[in-house]
TIKOL-737384 format. One record per atom (N, C-alpha, C, O): residue number from 1; atom name; z, x negated, y. Coordinates in Angstrom, 3 decimals. Each point is the difference from the previous one (the first is absolute). Layout:
<nodes>
+-----+------+----------+----------+----------+
|  nr | atom |        w |        u |        v |
+-----+------+----------+----------+----------+
| NUM |   CA |        Z |        X |        Y |
...
+-----+------+----------+----------+----------+
</nodes>
This chain:
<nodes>
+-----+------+----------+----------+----------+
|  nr | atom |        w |        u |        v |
+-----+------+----------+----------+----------+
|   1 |    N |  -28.534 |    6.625 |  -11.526 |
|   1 |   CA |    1.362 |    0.443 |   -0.168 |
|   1 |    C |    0.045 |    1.508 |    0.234 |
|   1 |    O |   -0.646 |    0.626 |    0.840 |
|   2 |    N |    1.468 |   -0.180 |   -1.674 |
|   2 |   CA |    0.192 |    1.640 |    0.391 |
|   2 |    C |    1.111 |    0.002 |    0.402 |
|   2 |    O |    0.898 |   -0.788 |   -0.298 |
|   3 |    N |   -0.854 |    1.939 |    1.220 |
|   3 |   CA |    0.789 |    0.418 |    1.113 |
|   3 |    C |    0.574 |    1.157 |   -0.624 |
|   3 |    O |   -0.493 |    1.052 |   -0.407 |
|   4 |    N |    1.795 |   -1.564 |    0.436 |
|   4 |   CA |    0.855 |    0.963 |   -1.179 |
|   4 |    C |    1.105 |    0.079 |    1.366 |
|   4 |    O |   -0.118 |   -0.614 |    1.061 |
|   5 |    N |    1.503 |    1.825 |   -1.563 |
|   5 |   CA |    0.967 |    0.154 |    1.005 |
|   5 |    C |    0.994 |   -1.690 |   -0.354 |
|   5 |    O |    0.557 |   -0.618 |    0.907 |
|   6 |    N |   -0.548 |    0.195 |   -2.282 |
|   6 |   CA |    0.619 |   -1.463 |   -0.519 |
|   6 |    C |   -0.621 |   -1.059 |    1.486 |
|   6 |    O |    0.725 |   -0.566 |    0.819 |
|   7 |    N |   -2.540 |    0.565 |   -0.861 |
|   7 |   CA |   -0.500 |   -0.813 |    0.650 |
|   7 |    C |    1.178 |   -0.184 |    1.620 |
|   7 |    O |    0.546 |   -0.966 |    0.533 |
|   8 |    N |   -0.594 |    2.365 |   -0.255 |
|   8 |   CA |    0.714 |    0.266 |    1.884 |
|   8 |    C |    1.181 |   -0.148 |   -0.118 |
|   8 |    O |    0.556 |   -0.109 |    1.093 |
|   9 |    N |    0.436 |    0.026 |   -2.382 |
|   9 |   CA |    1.205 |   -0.226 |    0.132 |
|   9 |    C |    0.025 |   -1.515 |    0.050 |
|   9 |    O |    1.057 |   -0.521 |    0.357 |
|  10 |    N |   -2.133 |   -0.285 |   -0.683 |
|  10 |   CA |    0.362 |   -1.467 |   -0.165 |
|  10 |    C |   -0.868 |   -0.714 |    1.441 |
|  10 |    O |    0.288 |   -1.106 |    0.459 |
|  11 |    N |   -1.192 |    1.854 |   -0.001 |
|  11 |   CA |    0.274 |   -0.484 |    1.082 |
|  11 |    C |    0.667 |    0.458 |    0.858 |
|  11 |    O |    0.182 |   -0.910 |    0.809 |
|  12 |    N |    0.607 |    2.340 |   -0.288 |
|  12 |   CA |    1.215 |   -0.238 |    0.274 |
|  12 |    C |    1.257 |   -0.413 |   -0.160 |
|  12 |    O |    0.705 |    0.263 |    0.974 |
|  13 |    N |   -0.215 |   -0.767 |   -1.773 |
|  13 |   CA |    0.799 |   -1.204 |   -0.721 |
|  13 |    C |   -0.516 |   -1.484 |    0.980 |
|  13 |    O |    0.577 |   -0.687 |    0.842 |
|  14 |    N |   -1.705 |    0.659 |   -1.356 |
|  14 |   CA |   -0.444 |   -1.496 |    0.768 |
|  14 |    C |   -0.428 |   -0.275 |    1.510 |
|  14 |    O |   -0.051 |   -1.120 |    0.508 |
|  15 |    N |   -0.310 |    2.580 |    0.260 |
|  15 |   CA |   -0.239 |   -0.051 |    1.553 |
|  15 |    C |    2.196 |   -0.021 |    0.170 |
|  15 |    O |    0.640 |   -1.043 |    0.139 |
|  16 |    N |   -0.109 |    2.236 |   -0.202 |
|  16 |   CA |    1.085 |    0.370 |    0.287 |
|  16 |    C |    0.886 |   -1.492 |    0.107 |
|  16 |    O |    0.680 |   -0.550 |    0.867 |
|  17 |    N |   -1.230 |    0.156 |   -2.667 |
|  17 |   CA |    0.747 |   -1.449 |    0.071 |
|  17 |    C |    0.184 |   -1.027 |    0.791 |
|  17 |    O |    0.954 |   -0.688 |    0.363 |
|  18 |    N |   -2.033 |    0.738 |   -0.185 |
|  18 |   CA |   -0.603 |   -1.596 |    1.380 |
|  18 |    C |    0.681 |    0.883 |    1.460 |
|  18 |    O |    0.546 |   -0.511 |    0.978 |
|  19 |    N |   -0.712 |    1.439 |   -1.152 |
|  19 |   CA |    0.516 |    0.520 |    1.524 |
|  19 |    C |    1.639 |    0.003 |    0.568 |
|  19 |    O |    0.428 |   -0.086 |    1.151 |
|  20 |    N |    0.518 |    0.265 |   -2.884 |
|  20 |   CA |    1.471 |   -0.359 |    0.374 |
|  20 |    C |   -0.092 |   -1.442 |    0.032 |
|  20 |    O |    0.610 |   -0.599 |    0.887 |
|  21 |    N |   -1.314 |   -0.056 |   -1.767 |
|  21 |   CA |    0.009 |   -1.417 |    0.130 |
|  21 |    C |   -0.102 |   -0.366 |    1.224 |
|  21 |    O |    0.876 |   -0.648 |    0.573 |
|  22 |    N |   -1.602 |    0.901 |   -0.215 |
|  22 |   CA |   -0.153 |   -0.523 |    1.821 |
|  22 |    C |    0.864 |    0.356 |    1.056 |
|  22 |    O |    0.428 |   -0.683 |    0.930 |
|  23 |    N |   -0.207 |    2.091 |   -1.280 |
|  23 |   CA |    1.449 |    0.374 |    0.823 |
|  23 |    C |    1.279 |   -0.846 |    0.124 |
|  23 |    O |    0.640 |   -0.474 |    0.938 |
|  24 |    N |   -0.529 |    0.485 |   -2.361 |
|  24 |   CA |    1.280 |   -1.234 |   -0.853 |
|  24 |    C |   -0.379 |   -1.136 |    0.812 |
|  24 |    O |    0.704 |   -0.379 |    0.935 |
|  25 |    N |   -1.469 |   -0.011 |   -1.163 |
|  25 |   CA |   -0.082 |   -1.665 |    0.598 |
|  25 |    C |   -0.179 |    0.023 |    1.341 |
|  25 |    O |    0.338 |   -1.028 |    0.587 |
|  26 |    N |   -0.764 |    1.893 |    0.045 |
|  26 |   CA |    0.295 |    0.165 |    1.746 |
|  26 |    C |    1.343 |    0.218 |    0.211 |
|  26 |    O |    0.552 |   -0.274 |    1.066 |
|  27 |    N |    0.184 |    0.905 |   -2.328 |
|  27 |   CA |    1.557 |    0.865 |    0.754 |
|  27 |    C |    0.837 |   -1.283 |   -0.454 |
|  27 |    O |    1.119 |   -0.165 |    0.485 |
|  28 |    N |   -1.727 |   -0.897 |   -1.559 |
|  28 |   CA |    1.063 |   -0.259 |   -0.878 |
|  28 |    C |    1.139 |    0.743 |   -0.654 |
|  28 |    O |    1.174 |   -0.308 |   -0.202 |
|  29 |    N |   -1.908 |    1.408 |   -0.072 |
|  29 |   CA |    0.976 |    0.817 |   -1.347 |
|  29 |    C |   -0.238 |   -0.424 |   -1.241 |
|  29 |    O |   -1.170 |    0.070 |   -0.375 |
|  30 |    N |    1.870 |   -0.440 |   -0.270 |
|  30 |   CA |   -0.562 |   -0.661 |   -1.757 |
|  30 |    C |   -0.191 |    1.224 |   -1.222 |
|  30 |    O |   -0.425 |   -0.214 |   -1.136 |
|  31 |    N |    0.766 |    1.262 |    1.572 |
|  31 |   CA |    0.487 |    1.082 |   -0.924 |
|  31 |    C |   -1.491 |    0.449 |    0.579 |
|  31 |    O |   -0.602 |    0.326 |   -1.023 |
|  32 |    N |   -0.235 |   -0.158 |    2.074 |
|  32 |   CA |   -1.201 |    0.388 |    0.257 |
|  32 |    C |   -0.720 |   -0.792 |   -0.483 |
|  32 |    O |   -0.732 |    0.572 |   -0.808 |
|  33 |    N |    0.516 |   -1.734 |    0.874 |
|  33 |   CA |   -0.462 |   -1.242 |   -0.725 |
|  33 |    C |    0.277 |    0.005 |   -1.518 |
|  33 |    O |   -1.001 |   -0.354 |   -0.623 |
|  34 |    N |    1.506 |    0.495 |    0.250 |
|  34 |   CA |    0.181 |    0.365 |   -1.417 |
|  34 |    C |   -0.703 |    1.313 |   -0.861 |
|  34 |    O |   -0.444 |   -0.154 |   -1.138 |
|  35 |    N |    0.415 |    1.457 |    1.857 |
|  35 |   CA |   -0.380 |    0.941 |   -0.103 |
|  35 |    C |   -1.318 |   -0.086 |   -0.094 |
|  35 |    O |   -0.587 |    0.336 |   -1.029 |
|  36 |    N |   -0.106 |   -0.855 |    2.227 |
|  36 |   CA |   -1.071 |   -0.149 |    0.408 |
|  36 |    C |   -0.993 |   -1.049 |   -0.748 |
|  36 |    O |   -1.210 |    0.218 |    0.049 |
|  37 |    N |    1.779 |   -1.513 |   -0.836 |
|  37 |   CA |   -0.548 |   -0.474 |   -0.738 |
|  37 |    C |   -0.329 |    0.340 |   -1.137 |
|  37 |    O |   -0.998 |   -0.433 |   -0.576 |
|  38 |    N |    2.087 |    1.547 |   -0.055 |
|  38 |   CA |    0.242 |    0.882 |   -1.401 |
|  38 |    C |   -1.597 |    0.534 |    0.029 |
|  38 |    O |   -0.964 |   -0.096 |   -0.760 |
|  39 |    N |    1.299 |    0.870 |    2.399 |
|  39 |   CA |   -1.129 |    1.115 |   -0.203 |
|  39 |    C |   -1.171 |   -0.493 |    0.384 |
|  39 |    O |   -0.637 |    1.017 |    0.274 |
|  40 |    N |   -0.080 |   -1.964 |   -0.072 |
|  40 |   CA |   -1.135 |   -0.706 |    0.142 |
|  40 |    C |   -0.278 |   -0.687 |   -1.199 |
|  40 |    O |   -1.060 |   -0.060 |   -0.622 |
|  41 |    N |    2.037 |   -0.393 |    0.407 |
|  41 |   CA |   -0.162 |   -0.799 |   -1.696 |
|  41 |    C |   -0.775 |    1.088 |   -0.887 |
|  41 |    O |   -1.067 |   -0.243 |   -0.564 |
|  42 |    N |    1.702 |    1.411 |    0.512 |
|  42 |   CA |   -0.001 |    0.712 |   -1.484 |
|  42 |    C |   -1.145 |    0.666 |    0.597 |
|  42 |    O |   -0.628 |    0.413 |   -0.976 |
|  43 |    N |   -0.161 |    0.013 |    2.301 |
|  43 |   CA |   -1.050 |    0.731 |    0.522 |
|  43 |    C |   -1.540 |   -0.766 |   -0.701 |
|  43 |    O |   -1.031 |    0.386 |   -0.550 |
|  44 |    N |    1.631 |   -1.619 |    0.960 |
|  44 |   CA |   -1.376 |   -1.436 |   -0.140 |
|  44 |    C |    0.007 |    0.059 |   -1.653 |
|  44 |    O |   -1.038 |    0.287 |   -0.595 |
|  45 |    N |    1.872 |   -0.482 |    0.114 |
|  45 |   CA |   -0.382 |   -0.354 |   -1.351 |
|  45 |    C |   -0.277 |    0.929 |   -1.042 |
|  45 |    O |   -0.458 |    0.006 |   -1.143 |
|  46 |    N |    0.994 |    0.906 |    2.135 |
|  46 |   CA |   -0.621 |    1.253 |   -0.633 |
|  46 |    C |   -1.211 |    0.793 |    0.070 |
|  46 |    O |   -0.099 |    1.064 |   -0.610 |
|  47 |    N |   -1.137 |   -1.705 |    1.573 |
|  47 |   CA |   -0.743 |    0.383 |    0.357 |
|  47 |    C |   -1.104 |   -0.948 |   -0.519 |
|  47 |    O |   -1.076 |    0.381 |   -0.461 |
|  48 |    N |    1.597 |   -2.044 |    0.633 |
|  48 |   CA |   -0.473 |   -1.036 |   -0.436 |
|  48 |    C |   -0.260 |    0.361 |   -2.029 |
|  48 |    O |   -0.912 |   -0.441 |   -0.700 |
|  49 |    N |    2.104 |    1.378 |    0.257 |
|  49 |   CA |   -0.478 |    0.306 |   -1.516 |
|  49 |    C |   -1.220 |    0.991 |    0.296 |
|  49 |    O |   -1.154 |   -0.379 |   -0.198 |
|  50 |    N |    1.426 |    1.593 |    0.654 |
|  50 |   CA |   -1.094 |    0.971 |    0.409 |
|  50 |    C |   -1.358 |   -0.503 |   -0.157 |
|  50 |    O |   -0.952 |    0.408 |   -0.666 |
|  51 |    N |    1.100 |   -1.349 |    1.410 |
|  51 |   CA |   -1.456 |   -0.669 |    0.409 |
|  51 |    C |   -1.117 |   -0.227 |   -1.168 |
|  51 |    O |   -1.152 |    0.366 |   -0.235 |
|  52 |    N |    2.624 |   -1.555 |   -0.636 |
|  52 |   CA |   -0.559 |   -0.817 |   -0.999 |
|  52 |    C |   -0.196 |    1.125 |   -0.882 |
|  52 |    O |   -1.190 |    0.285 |   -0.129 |
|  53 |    N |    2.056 |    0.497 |   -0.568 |
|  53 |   CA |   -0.283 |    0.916 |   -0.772 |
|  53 |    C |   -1.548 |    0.403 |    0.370 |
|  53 |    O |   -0.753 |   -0.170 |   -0.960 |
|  54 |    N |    0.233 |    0.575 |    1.930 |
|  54 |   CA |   -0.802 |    1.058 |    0.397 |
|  54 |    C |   -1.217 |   -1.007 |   -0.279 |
|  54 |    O |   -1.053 |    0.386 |   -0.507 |
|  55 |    N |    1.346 |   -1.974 |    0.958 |
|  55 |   CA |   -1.475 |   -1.108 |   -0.113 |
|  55 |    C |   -0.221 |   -0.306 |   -1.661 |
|  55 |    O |   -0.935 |   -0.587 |   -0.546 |
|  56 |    N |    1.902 |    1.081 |    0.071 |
|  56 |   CA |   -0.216 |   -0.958 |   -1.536 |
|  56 |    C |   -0.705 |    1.601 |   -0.650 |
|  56 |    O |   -0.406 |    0.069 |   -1.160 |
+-----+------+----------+----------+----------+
</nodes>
């Protein structure tokens, strides 16, 4: 995989994500929980394409 500035925005998207996520679900805020799933969602699958692109 190459390590592009795209690559560090998607795993910050996907660390950041999991991290409101967890906040959210410790605070029970849903609007953090919500946020936080957005931004883990779109980090992972966006990295999960990265990947594949890069293996095929």
């Amino acid at each position: 995989m190459r390590w592009t500035p795209r690559t560090y925005l998607r795993l910050f998207l996907l660390g950041g994500g999991l991290l409101l996520l967890g906040s959210g679900l410790l605070g029970g805020e849903l609007f953090e929980i919500l946020i936080g799933s957005a931004g883990a969602v779109l980090g992972g699958i966006g990295l999960v394409a990265e990947w594949r692109d890069v293996s095929d």
